[in-house]
C-alpha positions as CSV (number, residue, x, y, z in Angstrom):
1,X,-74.6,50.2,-31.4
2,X,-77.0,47.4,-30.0
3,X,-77.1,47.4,-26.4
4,X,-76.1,44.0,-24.5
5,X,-78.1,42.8,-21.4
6,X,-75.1,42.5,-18.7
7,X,-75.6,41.6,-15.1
8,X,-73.8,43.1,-11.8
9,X,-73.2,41.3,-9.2
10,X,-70.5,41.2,-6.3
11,X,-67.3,43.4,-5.2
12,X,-64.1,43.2,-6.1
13,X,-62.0,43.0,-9.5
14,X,-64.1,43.0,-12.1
15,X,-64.3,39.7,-14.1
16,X,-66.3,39.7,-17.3
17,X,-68.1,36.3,-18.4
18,X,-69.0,35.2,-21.6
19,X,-71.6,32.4,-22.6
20,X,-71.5,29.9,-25.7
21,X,-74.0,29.9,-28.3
22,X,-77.3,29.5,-27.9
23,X,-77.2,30.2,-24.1
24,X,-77.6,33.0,-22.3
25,X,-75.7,34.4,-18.4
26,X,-78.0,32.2,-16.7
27,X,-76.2,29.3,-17.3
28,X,-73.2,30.4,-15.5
29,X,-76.0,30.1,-11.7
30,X,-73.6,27.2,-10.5
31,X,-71.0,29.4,-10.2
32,X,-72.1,32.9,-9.9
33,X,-72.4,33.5,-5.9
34,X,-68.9,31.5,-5.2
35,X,-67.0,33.7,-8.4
36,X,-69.1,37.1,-7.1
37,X,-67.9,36.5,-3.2
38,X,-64.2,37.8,-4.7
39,X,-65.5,39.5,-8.1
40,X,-67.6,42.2,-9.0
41,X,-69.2,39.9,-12.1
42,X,-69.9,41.0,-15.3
43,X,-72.6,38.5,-17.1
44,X,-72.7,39.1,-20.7
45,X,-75.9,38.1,-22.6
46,X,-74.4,38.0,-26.2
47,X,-75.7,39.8,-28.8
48,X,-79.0,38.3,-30.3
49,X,-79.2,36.0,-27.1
50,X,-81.1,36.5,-23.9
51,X,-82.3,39.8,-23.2
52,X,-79.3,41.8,-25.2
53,X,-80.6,43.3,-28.3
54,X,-79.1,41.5,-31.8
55,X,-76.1,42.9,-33.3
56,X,-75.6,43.9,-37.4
57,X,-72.0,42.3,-37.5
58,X,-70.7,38.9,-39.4
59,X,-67.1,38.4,-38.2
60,X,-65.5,37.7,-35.3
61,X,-63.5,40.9,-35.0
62,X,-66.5,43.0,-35.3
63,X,-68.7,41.7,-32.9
64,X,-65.6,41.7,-30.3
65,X,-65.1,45.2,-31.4
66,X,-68.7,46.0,-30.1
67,X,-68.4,43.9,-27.2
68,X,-65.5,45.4,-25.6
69,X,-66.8,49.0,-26.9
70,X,-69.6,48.4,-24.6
71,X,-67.8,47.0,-21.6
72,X,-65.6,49.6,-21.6
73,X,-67.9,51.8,-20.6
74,X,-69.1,50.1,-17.7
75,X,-65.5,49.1,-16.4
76,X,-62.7,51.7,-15.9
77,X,-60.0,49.4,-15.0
78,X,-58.5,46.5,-16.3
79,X,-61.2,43.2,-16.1
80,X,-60.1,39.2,-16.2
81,X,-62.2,37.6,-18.8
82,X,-64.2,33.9,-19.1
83,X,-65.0,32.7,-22.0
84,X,-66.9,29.2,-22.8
85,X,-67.2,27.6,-26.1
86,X,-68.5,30.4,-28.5
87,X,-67.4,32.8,-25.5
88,X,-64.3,31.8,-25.3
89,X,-63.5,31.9,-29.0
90,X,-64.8,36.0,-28.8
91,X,-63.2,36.0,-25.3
92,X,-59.9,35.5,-27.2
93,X,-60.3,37.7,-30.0
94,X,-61.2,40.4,-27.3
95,X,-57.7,39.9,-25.8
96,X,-56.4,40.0,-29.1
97,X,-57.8,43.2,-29.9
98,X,-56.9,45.3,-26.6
99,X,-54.4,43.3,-24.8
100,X,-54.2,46.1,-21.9
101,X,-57.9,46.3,-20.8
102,X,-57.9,42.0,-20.2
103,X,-56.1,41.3,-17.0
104,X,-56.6,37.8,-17.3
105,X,-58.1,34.9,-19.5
106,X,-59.9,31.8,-18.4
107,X,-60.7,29.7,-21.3
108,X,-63.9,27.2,-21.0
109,X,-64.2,24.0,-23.3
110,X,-63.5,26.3,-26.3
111,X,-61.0,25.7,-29.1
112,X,-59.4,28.2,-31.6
113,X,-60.6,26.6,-34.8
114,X,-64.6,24.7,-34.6
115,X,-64.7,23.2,-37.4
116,X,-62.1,20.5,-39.2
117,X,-59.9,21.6,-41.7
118,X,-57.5,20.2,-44.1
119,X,-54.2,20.5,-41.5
120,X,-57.0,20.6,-38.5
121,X,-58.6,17.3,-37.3
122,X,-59.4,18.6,-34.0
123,X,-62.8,19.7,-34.9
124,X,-66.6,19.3,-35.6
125,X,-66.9,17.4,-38.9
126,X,-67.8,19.5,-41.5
127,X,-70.6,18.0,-42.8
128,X,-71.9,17.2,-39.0
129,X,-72.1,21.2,-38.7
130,X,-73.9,21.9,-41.7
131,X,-76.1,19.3,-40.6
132,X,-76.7,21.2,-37.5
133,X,-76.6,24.4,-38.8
134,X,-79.8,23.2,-41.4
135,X,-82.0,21.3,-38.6
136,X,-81.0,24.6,-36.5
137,X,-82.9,27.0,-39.1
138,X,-86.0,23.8,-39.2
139,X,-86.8,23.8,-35.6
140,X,-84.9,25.5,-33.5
141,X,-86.5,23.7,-30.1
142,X,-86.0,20.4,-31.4
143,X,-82.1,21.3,-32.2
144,X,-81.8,23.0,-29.2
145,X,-82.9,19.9,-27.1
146,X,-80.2,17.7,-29.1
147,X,-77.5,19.9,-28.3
148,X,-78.0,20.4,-24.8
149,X,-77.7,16.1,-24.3
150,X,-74.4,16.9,-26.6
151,X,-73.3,19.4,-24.1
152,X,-73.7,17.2,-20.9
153,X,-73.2,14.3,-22.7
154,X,-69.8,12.5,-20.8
155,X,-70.9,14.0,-17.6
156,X,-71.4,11.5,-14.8
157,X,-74.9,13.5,-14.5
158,X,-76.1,14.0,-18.2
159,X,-79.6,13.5,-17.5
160,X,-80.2,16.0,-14.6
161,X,-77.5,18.3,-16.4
162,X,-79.7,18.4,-19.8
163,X,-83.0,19.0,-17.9
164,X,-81.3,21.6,-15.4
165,X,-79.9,23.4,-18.7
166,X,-83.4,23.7,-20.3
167,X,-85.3,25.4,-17.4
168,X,-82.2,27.6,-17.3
169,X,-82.8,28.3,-20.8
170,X,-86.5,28.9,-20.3
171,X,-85.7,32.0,-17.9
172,X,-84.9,34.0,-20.7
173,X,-85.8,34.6,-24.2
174,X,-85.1,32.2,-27.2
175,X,-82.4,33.7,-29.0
176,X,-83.4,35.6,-32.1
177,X,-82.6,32.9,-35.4
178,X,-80.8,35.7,-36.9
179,X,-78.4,35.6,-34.4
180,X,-78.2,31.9,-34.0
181,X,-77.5,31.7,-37.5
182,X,-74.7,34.4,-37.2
183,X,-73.2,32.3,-34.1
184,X,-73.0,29.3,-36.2
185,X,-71.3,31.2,-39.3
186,X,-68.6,32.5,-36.3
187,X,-67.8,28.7,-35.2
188,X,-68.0,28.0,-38.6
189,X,-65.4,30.5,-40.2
190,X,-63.4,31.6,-37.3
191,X,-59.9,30.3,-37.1
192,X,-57.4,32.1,-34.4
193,X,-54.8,29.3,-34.6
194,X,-52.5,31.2,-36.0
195,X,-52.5,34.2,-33.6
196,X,-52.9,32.2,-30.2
197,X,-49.0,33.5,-30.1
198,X,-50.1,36.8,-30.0
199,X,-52.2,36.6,-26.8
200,X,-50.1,37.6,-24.1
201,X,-52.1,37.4,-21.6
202,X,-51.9,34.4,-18.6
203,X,-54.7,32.0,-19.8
204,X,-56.4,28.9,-17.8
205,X,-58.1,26.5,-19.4
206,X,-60.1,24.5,-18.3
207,X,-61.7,21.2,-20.1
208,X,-63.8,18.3,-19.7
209,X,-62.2,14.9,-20.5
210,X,-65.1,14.1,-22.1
211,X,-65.7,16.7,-24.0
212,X,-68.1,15.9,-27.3
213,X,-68.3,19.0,-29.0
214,X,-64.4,20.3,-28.5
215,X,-62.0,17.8,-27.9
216,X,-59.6,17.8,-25.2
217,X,-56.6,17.5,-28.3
218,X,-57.7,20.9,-29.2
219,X,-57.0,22.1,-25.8
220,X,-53.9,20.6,-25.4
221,X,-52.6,21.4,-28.8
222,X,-53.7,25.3,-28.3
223,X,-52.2,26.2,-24.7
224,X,-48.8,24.6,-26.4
225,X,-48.9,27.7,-28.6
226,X,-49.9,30.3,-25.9
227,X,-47.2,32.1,-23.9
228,X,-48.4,32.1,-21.1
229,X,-51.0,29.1,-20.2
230,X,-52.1,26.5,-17.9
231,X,-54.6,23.5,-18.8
232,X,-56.8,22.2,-16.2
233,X,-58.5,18.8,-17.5
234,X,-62.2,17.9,-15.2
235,X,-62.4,14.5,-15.0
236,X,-65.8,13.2,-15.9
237,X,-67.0,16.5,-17.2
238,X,-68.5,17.3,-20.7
239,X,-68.5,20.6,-22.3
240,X,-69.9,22.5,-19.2
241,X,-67.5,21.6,-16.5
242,X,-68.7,24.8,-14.1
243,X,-72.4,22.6,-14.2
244,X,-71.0,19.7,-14.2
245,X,-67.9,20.5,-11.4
246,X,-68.8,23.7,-10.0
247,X,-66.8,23.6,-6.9
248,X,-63.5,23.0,-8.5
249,X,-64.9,25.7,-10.8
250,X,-64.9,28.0,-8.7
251,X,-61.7,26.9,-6.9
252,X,-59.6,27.3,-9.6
253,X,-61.0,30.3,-11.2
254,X,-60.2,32.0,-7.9
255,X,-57.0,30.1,-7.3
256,X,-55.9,31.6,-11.1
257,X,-56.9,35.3,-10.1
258,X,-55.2,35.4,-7.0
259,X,-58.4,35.1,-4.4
260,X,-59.3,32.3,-2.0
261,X,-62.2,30.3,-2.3
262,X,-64.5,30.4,0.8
């Protein structure tokens, strides 16, 4: 098994968080000392991304597999998960897979289903994904920089928010192509729509009005088929509402989990 860069930090129940593609745990700094003054944090680089070593695995189920397989060893009791975007679609297949070792589930600007379908229009475009997916494989900086202006883009702060998320980004690594390429096949393949029933965990999700890259109909559409879920909608957020809104972040992460926010 490939091992996964994770960083430690704080005291209290653990809570497990999980980056979209691309990315790596950096991104989560706006939030990281207000979640870790209640949390002992778990900050996942995903396989291929960051410093965590790449992972030999094509579908969603497999690479949660791994995932948990690792965390498990690190955490003896049961751990609340965040997931954004590509995180949050592993982050429910996770709780899928072993309902008892997830407490709880925080959902961040994700969607079950990427990509539009026939009887899904709630989506990416396919051909606007392939077309990503191509220039992605071209030159990886140059795509990188255009999805990063996607990912802010609707903030009230796009400009400092794109140019904050590339020294992040510069921190660490560039993620192995490999690995990007296998991230994009996940968003591209991976539909849960049908088994958001079987999550039975309490979710929060939380979404940017604005959101470019998953629309706020795909939130509203999926917590209508989970049993147990709450939708928080940012105002004047994007896809990263914890850059863009970190404060009320924070606040209602903690508010969720049962802790008060200092």
């Amino acid at each position: 098994m490939s091992a996964l860069y994770i960083e430690q930090i704080g005291a209290g129940q653990p809570l497990v968080i999980l980056h979209g593609w691309g990315m790596h745990g950096g991104i989560w700094q706006t939030v990281r000392d207000g979640l870790a003054e209640h949390h002992r944090l778990y900050i996942v680089d995903l396989p291929g991304m960051g410093f965590s070593d790449a992972l030999l695995a094509e579908h969603l189920p497999q690479v949660a597999n791994a995932m948990r397989a690792e965390l498990n060893q690190l955490i003896a009791q049961p751990y609340h998960l965040i997931g954004w975007s590509l995180g949050g679609l592993l982050a429910m297949q996770m709780a899928l897979q072993e309902s008892s070792a997830i407490a709880k589930l925080i959902l961040v600007a994700t969607t079950p289903c990427f990509v539009d379908r026939h009887d899904w229009q709630h989506g990416v475009p396919k051909q606007v994904f392939h077309g990503f997916f191509k220039e992605v494989m071209q030159d990886f900086a140059s795509a990188l920089e255009k999805f990063l202006a996607l990912i802010a883009m609707g903030s009230s702060h796009t400009r400092q928010e794109v140019k904050m998320l590339l020294q992040v980004m510069l921190q660490r690594p560039h993620p192995r192509l490999q690995s990007l390429q296998a991230g994009l096949k996940l968003l591209l393949e991976s539909d849960l729509r049908e088994q958001l029933q079987d999550i039975q965990q309490p979710v929060l999700w939380i979404h940017g009005e604005r959101d470019r890259l998953c629309p706020v109909s795909a939130a509203q559409w999926a917590t209508q088929q989970l049993p147990q879920a709450t939708l928080e909608i940012f105002p004047a957020a994007g896809h990263e509402p914890f850059i863009s809104h970190p404060q009320q972040f924070v606040q209602s992460v903690n508010a969720f989990l049962g802790t008060s926010s200092s």
